[in-house]
N, CA, C and O of each residue as an XYZ file, in Angstrom:
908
protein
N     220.273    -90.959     83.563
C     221.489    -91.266     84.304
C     222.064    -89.978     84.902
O     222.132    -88.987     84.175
N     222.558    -89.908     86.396
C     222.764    -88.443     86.923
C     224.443    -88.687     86.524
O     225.206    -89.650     86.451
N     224.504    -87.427     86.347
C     225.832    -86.617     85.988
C     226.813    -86.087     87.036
O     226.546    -85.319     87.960
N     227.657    -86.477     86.817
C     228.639    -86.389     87.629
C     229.770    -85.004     87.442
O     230.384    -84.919     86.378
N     229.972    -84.032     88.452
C     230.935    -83.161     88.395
C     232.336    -83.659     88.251
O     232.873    -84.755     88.417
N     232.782    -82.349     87.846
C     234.550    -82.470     87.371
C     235.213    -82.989     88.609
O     235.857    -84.037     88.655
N     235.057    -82.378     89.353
C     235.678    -83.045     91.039
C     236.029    -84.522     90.794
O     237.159    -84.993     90.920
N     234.869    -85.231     90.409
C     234.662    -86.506     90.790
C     234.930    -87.912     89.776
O     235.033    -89.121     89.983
N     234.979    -86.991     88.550
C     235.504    -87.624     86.864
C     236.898    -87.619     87.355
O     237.435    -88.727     87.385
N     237.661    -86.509     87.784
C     238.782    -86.462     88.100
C     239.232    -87.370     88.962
O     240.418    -87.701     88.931
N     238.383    -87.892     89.830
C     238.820    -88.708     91.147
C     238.723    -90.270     90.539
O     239.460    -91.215     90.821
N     237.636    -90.245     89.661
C     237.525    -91.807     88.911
C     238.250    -92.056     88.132
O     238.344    -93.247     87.835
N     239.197    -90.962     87.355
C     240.333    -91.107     86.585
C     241.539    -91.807     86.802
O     242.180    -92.586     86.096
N     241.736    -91.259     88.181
C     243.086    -91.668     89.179
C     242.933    -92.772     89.642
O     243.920    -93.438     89.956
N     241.367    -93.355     89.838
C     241.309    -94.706     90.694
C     241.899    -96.022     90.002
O     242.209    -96.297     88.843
N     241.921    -96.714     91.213
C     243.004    -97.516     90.970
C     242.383    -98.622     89.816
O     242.315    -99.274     90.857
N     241.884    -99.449     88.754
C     241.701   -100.200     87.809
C     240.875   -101.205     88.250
O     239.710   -101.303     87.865
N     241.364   -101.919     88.987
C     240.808   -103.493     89.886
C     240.970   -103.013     91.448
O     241.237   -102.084     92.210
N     240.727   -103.901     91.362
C     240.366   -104.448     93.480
C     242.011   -104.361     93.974
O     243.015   -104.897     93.506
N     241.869   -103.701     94.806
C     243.123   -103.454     95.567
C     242.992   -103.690     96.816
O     241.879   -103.923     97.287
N     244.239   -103.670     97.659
C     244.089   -103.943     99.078
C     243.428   -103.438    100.029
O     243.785   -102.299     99.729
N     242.583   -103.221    101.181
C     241.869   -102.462    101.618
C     243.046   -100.822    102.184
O     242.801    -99.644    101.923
N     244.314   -101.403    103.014
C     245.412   -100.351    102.750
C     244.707   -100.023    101.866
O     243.537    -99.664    102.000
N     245.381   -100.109    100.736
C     245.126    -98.923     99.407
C     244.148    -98.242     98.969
O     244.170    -97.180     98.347
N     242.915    -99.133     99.443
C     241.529    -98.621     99.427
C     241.468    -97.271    100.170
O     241.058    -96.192     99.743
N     241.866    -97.517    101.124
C     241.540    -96.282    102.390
C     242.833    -94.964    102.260
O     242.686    -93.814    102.672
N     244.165    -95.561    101.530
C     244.659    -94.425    101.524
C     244.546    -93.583    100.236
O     245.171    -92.525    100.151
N     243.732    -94.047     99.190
C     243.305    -93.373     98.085
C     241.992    -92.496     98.469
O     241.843    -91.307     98.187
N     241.141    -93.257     99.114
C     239.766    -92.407     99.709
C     240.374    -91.012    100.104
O     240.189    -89.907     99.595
N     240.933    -91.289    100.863
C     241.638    -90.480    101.946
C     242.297    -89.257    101.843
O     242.282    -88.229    102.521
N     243.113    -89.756    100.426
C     244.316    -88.541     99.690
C     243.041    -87.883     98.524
O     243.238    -86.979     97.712
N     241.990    -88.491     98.700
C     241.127    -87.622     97.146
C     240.163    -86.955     97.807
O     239.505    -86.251     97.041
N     239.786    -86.895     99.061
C     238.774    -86.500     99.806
C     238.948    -85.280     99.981
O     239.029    -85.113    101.198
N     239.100    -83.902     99.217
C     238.783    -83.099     98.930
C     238.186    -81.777     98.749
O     238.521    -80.735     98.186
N     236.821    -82.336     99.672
C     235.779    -81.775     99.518
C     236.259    -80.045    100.805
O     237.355    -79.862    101.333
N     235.089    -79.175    100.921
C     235.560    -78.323    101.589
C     235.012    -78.788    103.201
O     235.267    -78.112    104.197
N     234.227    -80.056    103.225
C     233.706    -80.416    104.917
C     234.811    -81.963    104.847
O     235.685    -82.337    104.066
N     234.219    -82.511    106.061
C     235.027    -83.627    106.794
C     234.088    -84.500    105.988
O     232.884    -84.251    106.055
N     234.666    -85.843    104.975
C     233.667    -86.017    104.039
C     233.625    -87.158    104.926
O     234.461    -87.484    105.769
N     232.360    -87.810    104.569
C     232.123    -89.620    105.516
C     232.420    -90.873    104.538
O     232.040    -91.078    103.386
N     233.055    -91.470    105.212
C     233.258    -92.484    103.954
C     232.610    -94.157    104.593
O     232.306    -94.579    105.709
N     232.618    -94.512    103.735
C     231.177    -95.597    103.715
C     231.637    -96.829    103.021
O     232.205    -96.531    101.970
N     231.583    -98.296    103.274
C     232.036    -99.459    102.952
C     230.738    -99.986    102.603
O     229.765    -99.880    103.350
N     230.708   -100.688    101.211
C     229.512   -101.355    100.734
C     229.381   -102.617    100.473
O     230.531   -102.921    100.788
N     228.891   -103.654    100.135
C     228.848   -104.990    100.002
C     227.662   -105.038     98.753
O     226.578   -104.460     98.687
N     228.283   -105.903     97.866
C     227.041   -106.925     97.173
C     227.069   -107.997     97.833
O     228.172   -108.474     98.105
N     226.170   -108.491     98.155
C     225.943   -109.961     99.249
C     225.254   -111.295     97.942
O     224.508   -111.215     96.966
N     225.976   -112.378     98.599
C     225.233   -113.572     97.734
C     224.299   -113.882     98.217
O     224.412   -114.860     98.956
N     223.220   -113.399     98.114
C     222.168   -114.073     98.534
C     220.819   -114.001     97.874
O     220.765   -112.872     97.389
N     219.697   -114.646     97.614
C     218.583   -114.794     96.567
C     217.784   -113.897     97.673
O     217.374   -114.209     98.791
N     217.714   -112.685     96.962
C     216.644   -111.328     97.524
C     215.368   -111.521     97.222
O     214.506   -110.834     97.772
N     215.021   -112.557     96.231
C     213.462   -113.027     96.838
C     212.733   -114.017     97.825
O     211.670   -114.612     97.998
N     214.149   -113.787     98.432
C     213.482   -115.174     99.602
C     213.394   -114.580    101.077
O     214.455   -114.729    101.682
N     212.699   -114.139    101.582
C     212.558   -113.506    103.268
C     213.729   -114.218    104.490
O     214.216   -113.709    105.499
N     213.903   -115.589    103.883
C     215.143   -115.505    105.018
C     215.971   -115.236    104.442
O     216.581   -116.189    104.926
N     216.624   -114.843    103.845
C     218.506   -113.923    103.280
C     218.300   -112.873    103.254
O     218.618   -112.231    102.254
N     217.609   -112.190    104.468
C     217.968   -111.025    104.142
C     219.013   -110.817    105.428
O     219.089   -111.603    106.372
N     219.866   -109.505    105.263
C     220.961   -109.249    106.221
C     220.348   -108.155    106.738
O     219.736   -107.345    106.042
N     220.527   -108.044    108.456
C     220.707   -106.685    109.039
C     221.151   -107.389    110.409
O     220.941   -108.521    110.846
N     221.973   -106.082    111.011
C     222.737   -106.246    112.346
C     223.298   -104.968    112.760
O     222.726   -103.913    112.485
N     224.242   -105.009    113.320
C     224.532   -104.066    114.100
C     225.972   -104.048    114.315
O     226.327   -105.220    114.188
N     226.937   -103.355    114.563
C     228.367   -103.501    114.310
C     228.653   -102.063    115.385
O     228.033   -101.004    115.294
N     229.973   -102.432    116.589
C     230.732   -101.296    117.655
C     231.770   -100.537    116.802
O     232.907   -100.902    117.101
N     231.749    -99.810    116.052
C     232.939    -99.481    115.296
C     234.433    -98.869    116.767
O     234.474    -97.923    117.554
N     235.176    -99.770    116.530
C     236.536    -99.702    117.728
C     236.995    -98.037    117.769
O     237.455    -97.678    118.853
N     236.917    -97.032    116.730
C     237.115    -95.638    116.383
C     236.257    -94.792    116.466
O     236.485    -93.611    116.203
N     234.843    -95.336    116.935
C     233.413    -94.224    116.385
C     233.341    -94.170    115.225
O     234.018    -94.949    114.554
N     232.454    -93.183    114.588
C     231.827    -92.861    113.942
C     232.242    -91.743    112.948
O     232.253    -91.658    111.720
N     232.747    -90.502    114.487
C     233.192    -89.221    113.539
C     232.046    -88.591    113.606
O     232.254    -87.449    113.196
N     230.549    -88.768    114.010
C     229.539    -87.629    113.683
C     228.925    -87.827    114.978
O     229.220    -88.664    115.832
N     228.057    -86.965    114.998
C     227.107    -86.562    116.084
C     225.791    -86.953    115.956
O     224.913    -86.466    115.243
N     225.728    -88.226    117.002
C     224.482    -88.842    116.691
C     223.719    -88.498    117.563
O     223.885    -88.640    118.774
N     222.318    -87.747    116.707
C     220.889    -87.499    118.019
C     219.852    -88.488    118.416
O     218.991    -88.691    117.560
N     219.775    -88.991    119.267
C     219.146    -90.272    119.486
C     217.857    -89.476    120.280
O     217.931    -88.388    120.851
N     216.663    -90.345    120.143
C     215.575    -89.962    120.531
C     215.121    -91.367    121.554
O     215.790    -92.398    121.624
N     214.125    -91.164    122.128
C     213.644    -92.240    123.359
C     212.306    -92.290    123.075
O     211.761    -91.228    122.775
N     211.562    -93.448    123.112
C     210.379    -93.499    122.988
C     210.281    -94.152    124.780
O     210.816    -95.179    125.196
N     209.409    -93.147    125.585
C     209.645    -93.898    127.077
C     208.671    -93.073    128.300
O     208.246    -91.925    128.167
N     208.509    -93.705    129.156
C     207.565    -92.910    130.046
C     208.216    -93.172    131.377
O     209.148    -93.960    131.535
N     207.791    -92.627    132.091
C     207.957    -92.699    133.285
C     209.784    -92.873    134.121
O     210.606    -91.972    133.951
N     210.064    -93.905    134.808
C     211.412    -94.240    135.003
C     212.038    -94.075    134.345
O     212.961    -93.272    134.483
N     211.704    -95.153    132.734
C     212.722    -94.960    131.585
C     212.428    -93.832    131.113
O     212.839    -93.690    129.962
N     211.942    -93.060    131.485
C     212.157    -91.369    130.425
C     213.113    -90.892    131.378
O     214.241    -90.543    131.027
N     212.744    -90.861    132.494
C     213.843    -89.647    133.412
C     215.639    -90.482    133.138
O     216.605    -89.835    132.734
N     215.685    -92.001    133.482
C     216.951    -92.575    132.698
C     217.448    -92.493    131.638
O     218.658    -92.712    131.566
N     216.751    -92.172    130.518
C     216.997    -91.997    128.998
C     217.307    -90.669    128.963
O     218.317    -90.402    128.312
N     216.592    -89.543    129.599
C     217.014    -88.052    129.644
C     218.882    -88.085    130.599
O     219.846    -88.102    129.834
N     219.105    -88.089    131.745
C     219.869    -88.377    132.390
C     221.047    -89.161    131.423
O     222.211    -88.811    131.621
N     220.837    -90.016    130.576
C     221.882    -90.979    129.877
C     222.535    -89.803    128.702
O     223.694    -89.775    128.289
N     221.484    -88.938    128.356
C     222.198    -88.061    127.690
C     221.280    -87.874    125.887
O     221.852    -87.423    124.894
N     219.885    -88.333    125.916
C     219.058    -88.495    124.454
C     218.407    -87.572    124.360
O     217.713    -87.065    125.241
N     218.618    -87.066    122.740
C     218.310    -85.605    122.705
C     216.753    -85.679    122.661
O     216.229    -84.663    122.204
N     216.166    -86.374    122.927
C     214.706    -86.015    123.274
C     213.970    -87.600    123.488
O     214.107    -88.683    122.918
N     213.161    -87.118    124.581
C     212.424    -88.004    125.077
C     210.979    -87.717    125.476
O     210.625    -86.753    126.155
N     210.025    -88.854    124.874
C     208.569    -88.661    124.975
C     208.079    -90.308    124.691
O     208.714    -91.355    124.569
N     206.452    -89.923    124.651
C     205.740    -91.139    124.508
C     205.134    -90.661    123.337
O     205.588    -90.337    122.239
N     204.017    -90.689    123.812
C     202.826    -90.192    122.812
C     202.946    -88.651    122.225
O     202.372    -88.388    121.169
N     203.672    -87.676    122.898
C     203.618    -86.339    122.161
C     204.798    -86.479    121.360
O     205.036    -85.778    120.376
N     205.589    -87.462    121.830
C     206.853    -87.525    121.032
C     206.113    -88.742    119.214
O     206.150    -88.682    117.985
N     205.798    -89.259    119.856
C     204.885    -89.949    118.321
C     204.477    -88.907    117.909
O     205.001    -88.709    116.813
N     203.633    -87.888    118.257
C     202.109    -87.355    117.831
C     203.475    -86.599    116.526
O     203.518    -86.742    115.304
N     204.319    -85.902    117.366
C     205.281    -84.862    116.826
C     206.156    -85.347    115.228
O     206.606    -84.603    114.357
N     206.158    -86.654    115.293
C     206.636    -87.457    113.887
C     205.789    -87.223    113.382
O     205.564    -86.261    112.649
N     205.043    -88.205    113.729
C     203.284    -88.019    112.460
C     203.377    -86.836    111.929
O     202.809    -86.550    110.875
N     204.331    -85.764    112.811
C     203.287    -84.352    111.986
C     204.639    -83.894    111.304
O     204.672    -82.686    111.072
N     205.771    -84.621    110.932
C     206.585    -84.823    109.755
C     208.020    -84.078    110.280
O     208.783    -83.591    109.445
N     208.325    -84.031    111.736
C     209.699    -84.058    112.413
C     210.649    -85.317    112.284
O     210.149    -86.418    112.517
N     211.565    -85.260    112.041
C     212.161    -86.550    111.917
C     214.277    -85.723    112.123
O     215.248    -85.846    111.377
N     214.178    -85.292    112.899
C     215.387    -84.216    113.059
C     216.348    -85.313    113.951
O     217.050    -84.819    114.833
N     216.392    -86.645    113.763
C     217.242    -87.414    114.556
C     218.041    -88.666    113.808
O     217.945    -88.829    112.592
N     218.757    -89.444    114.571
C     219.399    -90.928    114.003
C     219.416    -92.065    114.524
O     219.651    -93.130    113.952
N     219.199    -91.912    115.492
C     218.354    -93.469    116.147
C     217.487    -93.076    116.823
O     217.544    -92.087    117.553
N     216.545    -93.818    116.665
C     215.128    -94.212    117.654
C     214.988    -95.141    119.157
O     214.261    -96.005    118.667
N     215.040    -95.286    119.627
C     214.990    -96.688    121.136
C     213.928    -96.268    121.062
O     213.466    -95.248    120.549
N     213.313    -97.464    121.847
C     212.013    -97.630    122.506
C     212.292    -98.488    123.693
O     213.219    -99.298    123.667
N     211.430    -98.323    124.859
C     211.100    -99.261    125.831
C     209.930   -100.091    125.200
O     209.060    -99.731    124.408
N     210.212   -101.558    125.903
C     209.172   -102.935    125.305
C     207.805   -102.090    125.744
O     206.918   -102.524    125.009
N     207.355   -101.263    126.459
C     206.082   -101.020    126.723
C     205.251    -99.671    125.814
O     204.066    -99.346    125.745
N     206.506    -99.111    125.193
C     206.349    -98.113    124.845
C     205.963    -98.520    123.198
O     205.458    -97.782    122.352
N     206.370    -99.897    123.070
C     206.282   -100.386    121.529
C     204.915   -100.568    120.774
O     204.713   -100.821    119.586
N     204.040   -100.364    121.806
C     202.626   -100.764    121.225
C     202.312    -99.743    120.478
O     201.819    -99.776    119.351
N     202.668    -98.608    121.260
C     202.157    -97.091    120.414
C     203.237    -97.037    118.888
O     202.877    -96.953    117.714
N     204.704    -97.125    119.490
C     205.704    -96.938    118.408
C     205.667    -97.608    117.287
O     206.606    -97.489    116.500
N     204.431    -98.554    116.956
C     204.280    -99.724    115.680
C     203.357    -98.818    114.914
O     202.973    -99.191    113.806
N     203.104    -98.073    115.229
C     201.635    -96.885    114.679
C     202.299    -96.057    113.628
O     201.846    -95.909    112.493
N     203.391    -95.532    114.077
C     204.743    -95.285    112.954
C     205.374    -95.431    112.566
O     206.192    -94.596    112.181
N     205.414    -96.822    112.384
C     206.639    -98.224    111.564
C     206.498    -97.612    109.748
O     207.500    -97.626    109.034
N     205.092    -97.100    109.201
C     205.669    -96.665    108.159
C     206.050    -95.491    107.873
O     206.012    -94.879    106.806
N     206.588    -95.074    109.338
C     207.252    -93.653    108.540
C     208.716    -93.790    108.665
O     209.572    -93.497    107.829
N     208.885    -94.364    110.033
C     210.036    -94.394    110.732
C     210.703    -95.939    109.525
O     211.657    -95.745    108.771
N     210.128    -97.038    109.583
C     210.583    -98.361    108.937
C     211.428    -98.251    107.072
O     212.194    -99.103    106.622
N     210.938    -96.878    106.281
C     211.622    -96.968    105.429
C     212.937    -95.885    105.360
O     213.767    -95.607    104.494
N     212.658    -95.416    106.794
C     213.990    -94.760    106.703
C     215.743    -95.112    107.640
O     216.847    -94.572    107.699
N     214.906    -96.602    108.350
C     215.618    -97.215    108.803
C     216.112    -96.951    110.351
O     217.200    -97.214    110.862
N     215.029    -96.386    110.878
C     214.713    -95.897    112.014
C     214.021    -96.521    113.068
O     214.128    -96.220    114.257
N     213.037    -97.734    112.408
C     211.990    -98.346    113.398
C     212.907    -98.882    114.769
O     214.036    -99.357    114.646
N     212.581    -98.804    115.385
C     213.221    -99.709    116.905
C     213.195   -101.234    116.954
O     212.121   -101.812    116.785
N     214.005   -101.727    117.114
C     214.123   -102.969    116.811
C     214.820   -104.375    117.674
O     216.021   -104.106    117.629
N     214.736   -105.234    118.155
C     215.289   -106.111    119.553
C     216.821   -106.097    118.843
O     217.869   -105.575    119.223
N     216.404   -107.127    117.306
C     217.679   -107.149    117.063
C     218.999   -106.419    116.887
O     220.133   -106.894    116.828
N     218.628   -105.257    116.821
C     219.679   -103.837    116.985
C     219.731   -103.351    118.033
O     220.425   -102.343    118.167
N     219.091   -103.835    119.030
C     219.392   -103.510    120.530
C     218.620   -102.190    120.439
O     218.742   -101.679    121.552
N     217.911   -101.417    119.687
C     217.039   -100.359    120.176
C     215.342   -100.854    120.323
O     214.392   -100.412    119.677
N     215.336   -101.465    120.939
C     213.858   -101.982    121.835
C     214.528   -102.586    123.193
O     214.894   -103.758    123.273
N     214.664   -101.442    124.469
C     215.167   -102.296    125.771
C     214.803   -101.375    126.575
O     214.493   -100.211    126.323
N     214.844   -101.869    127.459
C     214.178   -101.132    128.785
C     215.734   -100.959    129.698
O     215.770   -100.912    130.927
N     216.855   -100.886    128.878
C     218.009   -100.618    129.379
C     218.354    -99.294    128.728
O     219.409    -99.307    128.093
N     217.794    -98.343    128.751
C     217.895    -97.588    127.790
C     219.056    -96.471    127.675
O     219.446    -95.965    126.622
N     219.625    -96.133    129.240
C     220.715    -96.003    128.868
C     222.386    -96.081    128.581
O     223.286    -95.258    128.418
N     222.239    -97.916    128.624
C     223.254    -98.347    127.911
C     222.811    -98.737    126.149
O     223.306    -99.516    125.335
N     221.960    -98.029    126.098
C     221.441    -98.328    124.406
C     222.002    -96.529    123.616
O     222.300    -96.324    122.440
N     221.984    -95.825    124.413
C     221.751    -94.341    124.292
C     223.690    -94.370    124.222
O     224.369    -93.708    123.437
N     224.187    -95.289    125.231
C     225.449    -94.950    125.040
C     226.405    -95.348    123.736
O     227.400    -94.961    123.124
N     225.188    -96.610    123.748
C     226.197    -97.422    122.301
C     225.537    -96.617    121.258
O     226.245    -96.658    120.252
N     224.540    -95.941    121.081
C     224.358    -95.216    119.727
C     225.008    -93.928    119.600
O     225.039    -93.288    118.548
N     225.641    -93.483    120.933
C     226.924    -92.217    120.332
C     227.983    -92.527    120.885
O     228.750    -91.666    121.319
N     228.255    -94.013    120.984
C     229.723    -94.327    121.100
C     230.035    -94.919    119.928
O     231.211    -95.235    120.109
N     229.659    -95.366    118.553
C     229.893    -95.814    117.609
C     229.558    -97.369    116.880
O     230.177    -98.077    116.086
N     227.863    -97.523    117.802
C     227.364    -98.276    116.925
C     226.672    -97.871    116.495
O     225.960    -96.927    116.837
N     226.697    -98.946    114.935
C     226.200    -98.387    113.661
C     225.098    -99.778    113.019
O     225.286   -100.981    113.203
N     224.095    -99.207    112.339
C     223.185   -100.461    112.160
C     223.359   -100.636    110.506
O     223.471    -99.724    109.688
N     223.351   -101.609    110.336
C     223.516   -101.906    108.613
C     222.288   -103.373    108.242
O     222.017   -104.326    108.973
N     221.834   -103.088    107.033
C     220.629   -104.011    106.899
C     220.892   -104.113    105.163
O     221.518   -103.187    104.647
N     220.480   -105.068    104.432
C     220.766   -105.493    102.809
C     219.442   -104.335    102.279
O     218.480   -104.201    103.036
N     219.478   -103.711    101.232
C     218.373   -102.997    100.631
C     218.010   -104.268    100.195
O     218.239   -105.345    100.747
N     217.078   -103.912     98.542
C     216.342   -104.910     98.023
C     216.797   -105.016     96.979
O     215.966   -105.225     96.095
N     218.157   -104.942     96.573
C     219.157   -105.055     95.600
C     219.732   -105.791     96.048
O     220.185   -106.349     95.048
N     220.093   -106.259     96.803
C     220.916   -107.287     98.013
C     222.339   -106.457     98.077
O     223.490   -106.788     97.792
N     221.964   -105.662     98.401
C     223.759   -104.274     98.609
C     223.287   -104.084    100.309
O     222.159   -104.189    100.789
N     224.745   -103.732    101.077
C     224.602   -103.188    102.067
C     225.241   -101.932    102.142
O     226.133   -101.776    101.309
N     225.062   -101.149    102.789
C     226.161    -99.503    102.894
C     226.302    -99.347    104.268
O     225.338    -99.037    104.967
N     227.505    -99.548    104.757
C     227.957    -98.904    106.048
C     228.922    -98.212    106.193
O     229.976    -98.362    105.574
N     228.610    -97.032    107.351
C     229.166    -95.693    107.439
C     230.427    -96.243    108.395
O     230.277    -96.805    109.480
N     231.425    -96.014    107.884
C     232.572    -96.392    109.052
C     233.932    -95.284    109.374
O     235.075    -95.554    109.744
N     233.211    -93.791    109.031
C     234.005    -93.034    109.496
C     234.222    -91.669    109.125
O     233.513    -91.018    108.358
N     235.170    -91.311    109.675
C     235.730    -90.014    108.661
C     236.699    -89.852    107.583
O     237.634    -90.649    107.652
N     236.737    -88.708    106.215
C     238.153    -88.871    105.710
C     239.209    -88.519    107.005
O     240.104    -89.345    107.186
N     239.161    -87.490    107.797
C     240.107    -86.678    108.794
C     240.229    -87.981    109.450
O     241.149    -87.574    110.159
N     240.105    -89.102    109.797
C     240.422    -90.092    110.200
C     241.871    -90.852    110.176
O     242.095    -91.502    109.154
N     242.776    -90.842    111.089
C     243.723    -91.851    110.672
C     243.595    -93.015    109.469
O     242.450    -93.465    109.432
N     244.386    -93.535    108.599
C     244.181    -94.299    107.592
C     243.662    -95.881    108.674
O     242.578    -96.464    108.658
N     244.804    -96.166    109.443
C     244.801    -96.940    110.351
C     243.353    -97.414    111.009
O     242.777    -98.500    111.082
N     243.035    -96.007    111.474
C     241.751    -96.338    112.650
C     240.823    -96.742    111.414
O     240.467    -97.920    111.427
N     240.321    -95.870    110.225
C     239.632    -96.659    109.238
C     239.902    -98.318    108.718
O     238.972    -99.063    108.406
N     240.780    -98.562    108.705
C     240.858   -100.019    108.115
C     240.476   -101.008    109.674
O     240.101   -102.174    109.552
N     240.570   -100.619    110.515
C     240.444   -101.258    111.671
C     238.974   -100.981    112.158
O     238.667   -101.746    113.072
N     237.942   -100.066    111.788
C     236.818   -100.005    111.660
C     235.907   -100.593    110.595
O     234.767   -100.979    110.856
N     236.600   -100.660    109.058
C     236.042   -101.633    108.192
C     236.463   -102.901    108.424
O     235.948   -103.667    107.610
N     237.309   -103.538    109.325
C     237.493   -104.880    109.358
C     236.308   -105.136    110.367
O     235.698   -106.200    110.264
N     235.945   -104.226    111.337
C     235.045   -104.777    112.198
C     233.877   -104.924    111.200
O     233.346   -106.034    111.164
N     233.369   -103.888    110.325
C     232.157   -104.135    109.716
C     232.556   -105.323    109.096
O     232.044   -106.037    109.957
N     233.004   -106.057    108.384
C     233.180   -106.850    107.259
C     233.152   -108.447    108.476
O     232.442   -109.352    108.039
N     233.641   -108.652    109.431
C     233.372   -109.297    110.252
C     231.682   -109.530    110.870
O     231.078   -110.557    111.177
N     231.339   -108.300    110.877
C     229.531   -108.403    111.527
C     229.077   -108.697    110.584
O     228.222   -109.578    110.675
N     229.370   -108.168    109.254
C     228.397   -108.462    107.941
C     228.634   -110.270    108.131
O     227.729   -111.065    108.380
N     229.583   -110.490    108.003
C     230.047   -111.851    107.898
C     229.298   -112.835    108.650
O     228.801   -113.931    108.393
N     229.374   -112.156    109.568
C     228.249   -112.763    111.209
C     227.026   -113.224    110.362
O     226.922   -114.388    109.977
N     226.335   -112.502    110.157
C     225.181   -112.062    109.886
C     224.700   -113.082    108.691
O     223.529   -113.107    108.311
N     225.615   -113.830    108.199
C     225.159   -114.945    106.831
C     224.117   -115.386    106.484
O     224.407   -116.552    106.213
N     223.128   -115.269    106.308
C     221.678   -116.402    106.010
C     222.315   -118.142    106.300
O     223.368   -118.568    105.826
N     221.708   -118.642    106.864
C     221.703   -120.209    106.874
C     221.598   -119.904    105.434
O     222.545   -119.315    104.914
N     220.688   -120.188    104.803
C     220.600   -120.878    103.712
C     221.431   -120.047    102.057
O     221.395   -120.728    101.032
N     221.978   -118.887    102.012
C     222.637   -118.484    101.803
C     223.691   -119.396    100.788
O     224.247   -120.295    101.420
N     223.953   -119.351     99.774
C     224.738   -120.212     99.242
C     225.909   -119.615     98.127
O     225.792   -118.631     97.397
N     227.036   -120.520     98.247
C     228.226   -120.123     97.353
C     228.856   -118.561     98.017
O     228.395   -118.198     99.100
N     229.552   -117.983     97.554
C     230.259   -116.619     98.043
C     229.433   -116.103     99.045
O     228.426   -116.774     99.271
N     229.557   -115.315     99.557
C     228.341   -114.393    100.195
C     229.134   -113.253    100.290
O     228.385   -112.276    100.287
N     230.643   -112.829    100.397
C     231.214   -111.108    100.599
C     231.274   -111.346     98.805
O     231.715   -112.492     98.724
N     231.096   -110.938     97.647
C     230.726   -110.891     96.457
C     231.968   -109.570     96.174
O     233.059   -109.740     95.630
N     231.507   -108.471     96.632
C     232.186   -107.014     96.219
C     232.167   -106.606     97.378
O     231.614   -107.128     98.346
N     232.909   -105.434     97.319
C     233.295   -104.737     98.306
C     233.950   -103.403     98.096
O     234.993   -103.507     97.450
N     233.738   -102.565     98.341
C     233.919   -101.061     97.888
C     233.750    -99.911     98.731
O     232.649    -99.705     99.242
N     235.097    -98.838     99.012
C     235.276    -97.885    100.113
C     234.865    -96.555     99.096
O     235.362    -96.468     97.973
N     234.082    -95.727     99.524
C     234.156    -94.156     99.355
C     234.029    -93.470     99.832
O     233.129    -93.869    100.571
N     234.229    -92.506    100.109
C     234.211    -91.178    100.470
C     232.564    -90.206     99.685
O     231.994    -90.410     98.613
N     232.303    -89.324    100.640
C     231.083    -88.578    100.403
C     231.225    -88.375     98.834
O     230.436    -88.975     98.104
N     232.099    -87.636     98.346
C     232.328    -86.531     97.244
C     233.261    -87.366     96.257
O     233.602    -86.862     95.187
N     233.738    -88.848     96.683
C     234.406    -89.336     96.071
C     234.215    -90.821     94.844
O     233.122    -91.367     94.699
N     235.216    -91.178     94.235
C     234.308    -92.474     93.827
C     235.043    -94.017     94.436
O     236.180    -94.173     94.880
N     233.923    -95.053     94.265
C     234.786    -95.699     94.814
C     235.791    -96.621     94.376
O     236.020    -96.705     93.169
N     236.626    -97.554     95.468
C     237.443    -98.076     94.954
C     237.280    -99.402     95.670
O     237.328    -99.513     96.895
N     237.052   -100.568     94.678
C     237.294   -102.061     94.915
C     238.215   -102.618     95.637
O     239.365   -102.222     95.448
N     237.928   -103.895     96.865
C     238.710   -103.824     97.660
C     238.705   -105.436     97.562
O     237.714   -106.163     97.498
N     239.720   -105.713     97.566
C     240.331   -107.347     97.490
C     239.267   -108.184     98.812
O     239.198   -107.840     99.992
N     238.754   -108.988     98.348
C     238.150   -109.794     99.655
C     238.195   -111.507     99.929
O     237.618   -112.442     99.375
N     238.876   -111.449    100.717
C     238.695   -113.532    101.143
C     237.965   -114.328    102.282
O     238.219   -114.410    103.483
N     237.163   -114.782    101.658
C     236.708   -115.704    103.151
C     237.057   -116.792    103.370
O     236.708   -117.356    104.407
């Protein structure tokens, strides 16, 4: 079991007992956040849903109304037209095949991936490098389009992709501590809405289960939830 510093015993001391309001959630994150950088704080979910069954699983995509707070490097998988558009849109690097060859050989210095639909035949060649780190390009997240740079814009204007692990938990990043308290609760309502979206048909009884705000360096705190 990993061990936890004094910082952070200290911070679980103060937390609040039970599930509190999301307010309170975010202005406790907020006042304990601490650390000596701009810490990120992150909204999690246990989801109801039976994780051995291939349809319940969750992933989507969510505009956070505030951004993000970080600096996202987006890469292009693209040739021709869509490379010179994807460069021009503003993606810190763009290639086809030297841009594959360059993963394979264990670069991975970015946070979203796009691809153009033509460019996808090659980009499936590194689904297992890119796929467990949550990187693969994908329709349903809008990074597989040959629109590439209104895809380039929404990945550093503050969309964010969230998918269930195999615990049936989700983790999404929805900001900064240096963040207004405000703009945070108005960025986790959007996530908690997409998660919501996102239900399995077959999905049964509760499905928002838990719910919990922290901070990088911090611990978290339970947040009242109704559907």
């Amino acid at each position: 079991m990993a061990k936890h510093g004094k910082r952070y015993t200290d911070i679980l001391k103060k937390a609040p007992a039970g599930a509190v309001s999301l307010e309170e959630a975010v202005a406790f994150v907020k006042g304990n956040a601490n650390a000596k950088f701009d810490e990120t704080v992150e909204v999690a979910f246990r989801l109801g849903v039976d994780i051995k069954k291939t349809d319940q699983s969750v992933r989507g995509t969510v505009n956070l109304p505030n951004g993000t707070g970080k600096t996202v490097r987006v890469i292009v998988f693209a040739a021709g037209q869509h490379a010179d558009e994807a460069k021009a849109a503003g993606a810190d690097e763009v290639g086809y095949e030297e841009l594959i060859e360059k993963i394979k050989n264990g670069w991975m210095d970015f946070d979203v991936a796009i691809s153009t639909t033509d460019a996808m035949k090659e980009v499936r060649k590194i689904a297992r490098v890119l796929g467990p780190r949550g990187l693969m390009p994908n329709p349903k997240t809008g990074t597989v389009t040959d629109d590439t740079a209104s895809a380039i814009k929404a990945a550093k204007g503050g969309k964010v992709d969230f998918r269930m692990d195999r615990g049936g938990n989700a983790c999404v990043l929805c900001g900064k501590a240096s963040f207004e308290a405000a703009k945070l609760v108005e960025n986790i309502q959007a996530i908690v809405e997409a998660v919501k979206a996102e239900r399995p048909s077959a999905a049964k009884g509760t499905f928002l289960r838990a719910m919990t705000v922290s901070s990088t360096m911090g611990a978290g705190v339970r947040v009242l939830i109704k559907e």
